[in-house]
C-alpha positions in Angstrom: 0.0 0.0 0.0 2.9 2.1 0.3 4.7 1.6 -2.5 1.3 1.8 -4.7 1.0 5.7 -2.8 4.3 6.6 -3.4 4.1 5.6 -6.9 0.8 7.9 -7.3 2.3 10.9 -5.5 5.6 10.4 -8.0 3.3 10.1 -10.9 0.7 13.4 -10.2 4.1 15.3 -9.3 5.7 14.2 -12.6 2.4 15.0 -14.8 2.7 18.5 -12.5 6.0 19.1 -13.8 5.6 18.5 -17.4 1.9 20.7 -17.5 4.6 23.6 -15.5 7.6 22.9 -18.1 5.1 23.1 -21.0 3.1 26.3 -19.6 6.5 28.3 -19.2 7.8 27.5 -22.4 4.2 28.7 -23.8 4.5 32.0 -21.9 8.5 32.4 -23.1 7.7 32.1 -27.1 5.3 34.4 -26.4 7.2 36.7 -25.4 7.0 40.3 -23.3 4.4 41.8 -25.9 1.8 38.9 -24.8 1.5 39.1 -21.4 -1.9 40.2 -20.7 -3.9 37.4 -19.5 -6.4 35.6 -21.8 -4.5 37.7 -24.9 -4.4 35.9 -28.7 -0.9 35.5 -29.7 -1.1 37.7 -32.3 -3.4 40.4 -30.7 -1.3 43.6 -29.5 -0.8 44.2 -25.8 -3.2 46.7 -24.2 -1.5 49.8 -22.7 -0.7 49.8 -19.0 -2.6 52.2 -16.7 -0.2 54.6 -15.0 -1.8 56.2 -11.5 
């Protein structure tokens, strides 16, 4: 029973670490001009709001 939780905790960390891995190197080809959340890859990046 041990072994068969430890093997589950390895595998939801590993599946954690490749959905991570695959999320950041989503948000690095984007690049600094996508950043705004929910924003198409191709759409321009709103203006920021200065106070």
């Amino acid at each position: 029973m041990v072994m068969g939780s430890l093997a589950a905790f390895t595998a939801v960390l590993g599946l954690l670490a490749v959905v991570d891995y695959v999320l950041i190197a989503k948000v690095i080809r984007r690049g600094p001009r996508g950043l705004d959340l929910g924003a198409a890859a191709d759409e321009p990046r709103s203006p920021a709001l200065t106070f």
